[in-house]
C-alpha positions as CSV (number, residue, x, y, z in Angstrom):
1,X,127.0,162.4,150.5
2,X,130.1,160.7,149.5
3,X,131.8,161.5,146.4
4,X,132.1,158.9,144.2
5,X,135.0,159.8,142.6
6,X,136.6,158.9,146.5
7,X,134.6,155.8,147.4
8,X,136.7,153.2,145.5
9,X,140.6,153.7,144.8
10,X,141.5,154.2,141.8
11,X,143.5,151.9,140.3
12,X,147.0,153.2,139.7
13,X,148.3,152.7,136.0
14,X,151.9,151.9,136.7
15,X,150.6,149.1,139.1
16,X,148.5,148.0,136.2
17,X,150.8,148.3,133.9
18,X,153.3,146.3,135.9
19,X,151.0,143.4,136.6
20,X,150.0,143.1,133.1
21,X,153.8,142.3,132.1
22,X,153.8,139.6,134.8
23,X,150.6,138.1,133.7
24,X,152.3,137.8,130.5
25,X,155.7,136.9,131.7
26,X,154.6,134.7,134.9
27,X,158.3,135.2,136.0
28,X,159.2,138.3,137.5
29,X,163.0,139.2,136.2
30,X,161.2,138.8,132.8
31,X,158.3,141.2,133.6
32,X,160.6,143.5,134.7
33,X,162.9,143.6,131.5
34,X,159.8,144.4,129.6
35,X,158.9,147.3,131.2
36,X,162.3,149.0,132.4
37,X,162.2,148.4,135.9
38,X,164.3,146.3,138.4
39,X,163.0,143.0,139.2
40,X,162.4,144.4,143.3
41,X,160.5,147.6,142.0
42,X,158.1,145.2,139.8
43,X,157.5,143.0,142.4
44,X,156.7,146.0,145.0
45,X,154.4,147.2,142.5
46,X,152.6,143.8,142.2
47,X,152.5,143.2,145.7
48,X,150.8,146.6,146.4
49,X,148.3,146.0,143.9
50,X,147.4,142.8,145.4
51,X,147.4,145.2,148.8
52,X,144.9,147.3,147.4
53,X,142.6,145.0,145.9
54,X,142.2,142.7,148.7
55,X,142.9,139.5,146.7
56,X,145.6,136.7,145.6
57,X,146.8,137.3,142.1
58,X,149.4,134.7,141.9
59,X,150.5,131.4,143.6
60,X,152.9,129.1,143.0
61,X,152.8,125.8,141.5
62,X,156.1,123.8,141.9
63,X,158.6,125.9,140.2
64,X,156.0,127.9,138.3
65,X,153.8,131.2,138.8
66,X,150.8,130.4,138.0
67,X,147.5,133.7,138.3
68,X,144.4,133.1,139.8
69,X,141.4,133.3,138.9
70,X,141.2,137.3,140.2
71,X,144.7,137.5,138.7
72,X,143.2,136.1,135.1
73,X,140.3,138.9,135.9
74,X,142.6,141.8,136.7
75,X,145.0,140.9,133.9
76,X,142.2,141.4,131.3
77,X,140.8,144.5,133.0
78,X,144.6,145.8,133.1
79,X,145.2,145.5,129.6
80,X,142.1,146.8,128.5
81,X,142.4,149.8,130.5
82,X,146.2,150.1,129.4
83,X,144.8,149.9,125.4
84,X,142.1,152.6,126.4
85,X,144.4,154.8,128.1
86,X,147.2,154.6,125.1
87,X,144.0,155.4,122.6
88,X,142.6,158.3,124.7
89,X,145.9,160.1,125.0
90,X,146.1,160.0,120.7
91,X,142.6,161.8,120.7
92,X,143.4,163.9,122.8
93,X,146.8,164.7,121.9
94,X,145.7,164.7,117.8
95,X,148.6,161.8,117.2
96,X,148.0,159.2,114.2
97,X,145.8,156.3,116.9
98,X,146.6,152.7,115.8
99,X,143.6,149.8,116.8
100,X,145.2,146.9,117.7
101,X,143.4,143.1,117.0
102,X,145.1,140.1,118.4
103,X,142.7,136.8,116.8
104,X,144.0,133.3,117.9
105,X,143.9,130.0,116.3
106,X,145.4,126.7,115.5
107,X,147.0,126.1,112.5
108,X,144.1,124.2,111.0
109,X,141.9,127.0,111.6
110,X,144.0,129.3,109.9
111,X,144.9,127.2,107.1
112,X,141.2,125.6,106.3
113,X,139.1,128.2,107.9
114,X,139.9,131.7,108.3
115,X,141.5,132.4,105.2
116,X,139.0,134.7,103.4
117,X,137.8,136.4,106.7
118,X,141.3,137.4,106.7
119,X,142.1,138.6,103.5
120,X,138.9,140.4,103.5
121,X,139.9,141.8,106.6
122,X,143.2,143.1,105.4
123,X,142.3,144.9,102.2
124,X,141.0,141.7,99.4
125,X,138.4,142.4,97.8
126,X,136.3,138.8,98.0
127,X,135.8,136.3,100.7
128,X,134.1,133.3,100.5
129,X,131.4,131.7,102.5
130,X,129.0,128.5,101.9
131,X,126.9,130.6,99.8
132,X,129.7,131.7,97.3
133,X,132.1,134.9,96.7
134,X,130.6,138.2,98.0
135,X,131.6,141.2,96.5
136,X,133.7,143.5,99.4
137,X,133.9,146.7,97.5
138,X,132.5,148.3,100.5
139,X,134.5,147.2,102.6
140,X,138.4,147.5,100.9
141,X,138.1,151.2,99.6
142,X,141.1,153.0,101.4
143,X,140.7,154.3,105.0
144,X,139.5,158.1,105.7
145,X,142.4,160.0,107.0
146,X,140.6,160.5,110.3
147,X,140.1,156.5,110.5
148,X,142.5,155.1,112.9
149,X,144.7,152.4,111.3
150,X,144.4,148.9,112.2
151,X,146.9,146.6,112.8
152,X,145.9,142.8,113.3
153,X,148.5,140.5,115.3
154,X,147.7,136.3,114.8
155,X,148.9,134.1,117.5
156,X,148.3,130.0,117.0
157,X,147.5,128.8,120.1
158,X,145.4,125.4,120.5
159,X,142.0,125.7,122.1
160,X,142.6,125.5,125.4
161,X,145.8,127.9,124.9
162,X,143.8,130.2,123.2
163,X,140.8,130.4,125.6
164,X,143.0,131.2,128.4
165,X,144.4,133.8,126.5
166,X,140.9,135.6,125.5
167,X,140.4,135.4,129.2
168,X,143.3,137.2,130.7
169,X,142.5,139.6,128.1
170,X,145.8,138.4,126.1
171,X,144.3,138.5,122.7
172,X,141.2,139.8,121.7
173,X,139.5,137.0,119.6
174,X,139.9,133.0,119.4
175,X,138.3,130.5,117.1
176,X,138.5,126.7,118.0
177,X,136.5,124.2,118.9
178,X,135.9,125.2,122.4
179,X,134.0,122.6,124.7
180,X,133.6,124.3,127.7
181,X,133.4,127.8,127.9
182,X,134.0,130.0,131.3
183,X,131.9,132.5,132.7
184,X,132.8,135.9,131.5
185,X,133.5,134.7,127.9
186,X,131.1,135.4,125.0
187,X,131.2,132.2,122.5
188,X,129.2,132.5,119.4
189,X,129.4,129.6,116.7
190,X,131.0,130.1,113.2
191,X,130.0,126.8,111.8
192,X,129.9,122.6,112.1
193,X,131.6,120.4,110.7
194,X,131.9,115.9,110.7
195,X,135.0,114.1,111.4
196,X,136.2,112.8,108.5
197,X,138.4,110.0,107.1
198,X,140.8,110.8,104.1
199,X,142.1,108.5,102.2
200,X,143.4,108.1,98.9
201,X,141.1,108.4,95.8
202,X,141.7,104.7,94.8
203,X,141.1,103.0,98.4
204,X,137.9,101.1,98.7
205,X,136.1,103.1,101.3
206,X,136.4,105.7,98.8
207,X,133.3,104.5,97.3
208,X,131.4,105.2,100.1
209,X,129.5,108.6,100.8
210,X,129.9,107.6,104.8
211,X,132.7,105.4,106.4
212,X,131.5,103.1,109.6
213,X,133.8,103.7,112.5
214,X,133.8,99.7,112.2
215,X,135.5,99.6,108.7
216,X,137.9,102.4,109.9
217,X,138.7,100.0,112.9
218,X,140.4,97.4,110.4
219,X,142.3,100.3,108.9
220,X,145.9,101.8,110.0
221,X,144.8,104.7,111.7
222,X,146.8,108.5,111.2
223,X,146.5,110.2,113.9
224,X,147.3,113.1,116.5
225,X,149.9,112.0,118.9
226,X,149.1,110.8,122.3
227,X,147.8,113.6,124.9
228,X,145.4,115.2,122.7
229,X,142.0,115.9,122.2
230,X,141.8,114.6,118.9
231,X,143.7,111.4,119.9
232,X,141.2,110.4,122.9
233,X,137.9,111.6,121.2
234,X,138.6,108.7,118.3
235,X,140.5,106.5,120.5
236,X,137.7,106.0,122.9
237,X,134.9,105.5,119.7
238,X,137.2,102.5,118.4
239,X,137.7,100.9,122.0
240,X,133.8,101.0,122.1
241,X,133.8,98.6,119.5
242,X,135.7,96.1,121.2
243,X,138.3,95.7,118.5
244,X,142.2,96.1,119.0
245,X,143.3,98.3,115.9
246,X,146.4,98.1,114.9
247,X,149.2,100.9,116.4
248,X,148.6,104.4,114.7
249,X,150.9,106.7,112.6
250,X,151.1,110.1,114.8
251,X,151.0,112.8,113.0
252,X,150.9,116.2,114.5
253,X,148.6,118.7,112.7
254,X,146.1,118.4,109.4
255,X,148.5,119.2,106.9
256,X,150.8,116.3,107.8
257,X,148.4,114.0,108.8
258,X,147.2,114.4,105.0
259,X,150.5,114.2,103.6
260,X,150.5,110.7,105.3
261,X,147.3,109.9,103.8
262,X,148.1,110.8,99.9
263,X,151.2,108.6,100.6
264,X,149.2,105.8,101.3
265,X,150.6,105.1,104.7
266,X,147.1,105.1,106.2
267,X,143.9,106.9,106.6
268,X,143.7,110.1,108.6
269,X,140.3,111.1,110.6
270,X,140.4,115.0,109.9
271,X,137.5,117.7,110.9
272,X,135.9,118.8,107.7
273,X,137.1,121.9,107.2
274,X,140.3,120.9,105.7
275,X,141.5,120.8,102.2
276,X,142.7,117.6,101.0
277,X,145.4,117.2,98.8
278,X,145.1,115.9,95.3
279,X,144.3,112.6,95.2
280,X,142.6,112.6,98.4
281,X,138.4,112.8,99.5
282,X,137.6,113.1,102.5
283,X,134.0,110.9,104.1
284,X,132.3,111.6,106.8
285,X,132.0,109.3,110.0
286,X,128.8,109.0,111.1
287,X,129.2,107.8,114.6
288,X,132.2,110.1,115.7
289,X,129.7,113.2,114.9
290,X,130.6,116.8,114.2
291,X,132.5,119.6,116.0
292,X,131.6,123.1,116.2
293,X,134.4,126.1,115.5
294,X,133.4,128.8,117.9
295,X,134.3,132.7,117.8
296,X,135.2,133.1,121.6
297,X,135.6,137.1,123.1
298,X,135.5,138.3,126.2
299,X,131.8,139.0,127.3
300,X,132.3,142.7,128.8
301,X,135.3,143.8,126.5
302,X,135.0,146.9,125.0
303,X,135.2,146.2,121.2
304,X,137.0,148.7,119.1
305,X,135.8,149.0,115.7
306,X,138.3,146.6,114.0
307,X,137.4,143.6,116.5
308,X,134.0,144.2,115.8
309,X,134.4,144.1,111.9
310,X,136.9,141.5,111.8
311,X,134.3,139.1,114.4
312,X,131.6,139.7,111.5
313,X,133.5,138.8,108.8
314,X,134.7,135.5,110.8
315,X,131.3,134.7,111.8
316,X,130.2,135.0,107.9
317,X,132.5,131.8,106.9
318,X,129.4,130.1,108.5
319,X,126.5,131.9,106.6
């Protein structure tokens, strides 16, 4: 009978941790800097990992390294092992053990959306969902001394940004609105929400409870600069109408996009979750529909305790 302790290698942590500081880097004088070693020795070290695992990890693209899609799957796996390895030896050695949560999100998220899940998170003692403030007494009393202590890193990274980086393993959660999601990724949904125009308090459409894509056609449009989602979602619903709207203001992100709007320079077409500025509603738009903010994780991740808690108070914002 053969041991299975000797069937498969076992993958060697130096190797592991050298690739996961190229995955990061994707150049490998950088990777090599990070981790104390000479750019040859890093590159051995990535070369015999791709010896022993039989696969491609990397290829080149022009000038750029680029992983594939094993080198996306070992990346993940290496940095999960590397963040199990670091908390095993603190148990066993009886040193203070740190959790570590790395949520991504674009800056509208994080300015419209996540802002009680995170203050709940970190210690407040309220967060807010649709159904009103919830008491978190239960959840802000000070830690036990044997609880490990938690620290939470926030990256913004657009959607597609951020889903690559839950899949290399890269950060641990993501919320956007995420239309396709790989295999291997776990994507539940926080909440939905309409496109919306704002404009000032005072314009005529105001009056409305719903603004027609039509009447929006005749407007001066404030929108996302050319190359984005947002851009070719609304662009394409106004071309269906067989109008020619006049040129658009670009603005790059919600928060300036309703500046523009309060100054009168036109009318934005926002997702609902934002907070307009004084002076400014916001209407839904029937016809360009809603979007759906999703929590995306890794589907066979193991969760520490934090990334658990910190998903179910995300997820809440929905409730």
């Amino acid at each position: 009978m053969i041991d299975e302790l000797s069937a498969q290698p076992i993958l060697d942590g130096e190797l592991l941790r050298a690739f996961a500081a190229f995955a990061a880097a994707r150049n490998f004088t950088h990777a090599a800097a990070r981790v104390g070693l000479s750019q040859p020795a890093l590159f051995e070290r990535v070369r015999r990992l791709q010896e022993q695992l039989g696969v491609t990890l990397y290829e080149r693209e022009g000038r750029a390294l680029q992983l594939t899609e094993a080198g996306v799957r070992v990346a993940a796996f290496a940095r999960e092992q590397l963040a199990r390895a670091r908390g095993f030896t603190g148990e066993l050695t009886g040193a203070p053990s740190e959790e570590r949560v790395t949520l991504a999100a674009g800056e509208g998220a994080y300015l419209y959306l996540l802002g009680p899940a995170l203050r709940a998170f970190t210690g407040r003692a309220r967060r807010v969902t649709k159904r009103g403030v919830k008491d978190m007494s239960d959840q802000t009393s000070p830690p036990s001394a044997a609880a490990p202590a938690c620290e939470l890193r926030v990256r913004t990274l657009g959607g597609p940004s951020a889903l690559e980086a839950v899949r290399e393993g890269e950060v641990t959660l993501a919320v956007g609105v995420f239309d396709l999601v790989p295999r291997g990724l776990l994507a539940r949904e926080i909440l939905k929400t309409p496109l919306c125009a704002a404009l000032p308090r005072s314009h005529p459409l105001a009056r409305r409870r719903r603004v027609p894509l039509r009447a929006l056609a005749e407007q001066r449009l404030i929108l996302a600069p050319e190359g984005q989602r947002h851009r070719a979602v609304i662009s394409r619903a106004v071309a269906s109408l067989g109008v020619a709207p006049a040129p658009p203001v670009e603005a790059d992100g919600w928060p300036l996009m309703l500046s523009f709007a309060a100054a009168g320079l036109g009318v934005a077409i926002v997702n609902g979750i934002c907070t307009p500025p004084r002076g400014v509603v916001l209407r839904p738009i029937p016809e360009l529909g809603s979007v759906t903010y999703r929590l995306l994780s890794r589907r066979r991740a193991a969760k520490s305790a934090a990334a658990e808690r910190l998903s179910a108070l995300i997820l809440d914002l929905g409730a």
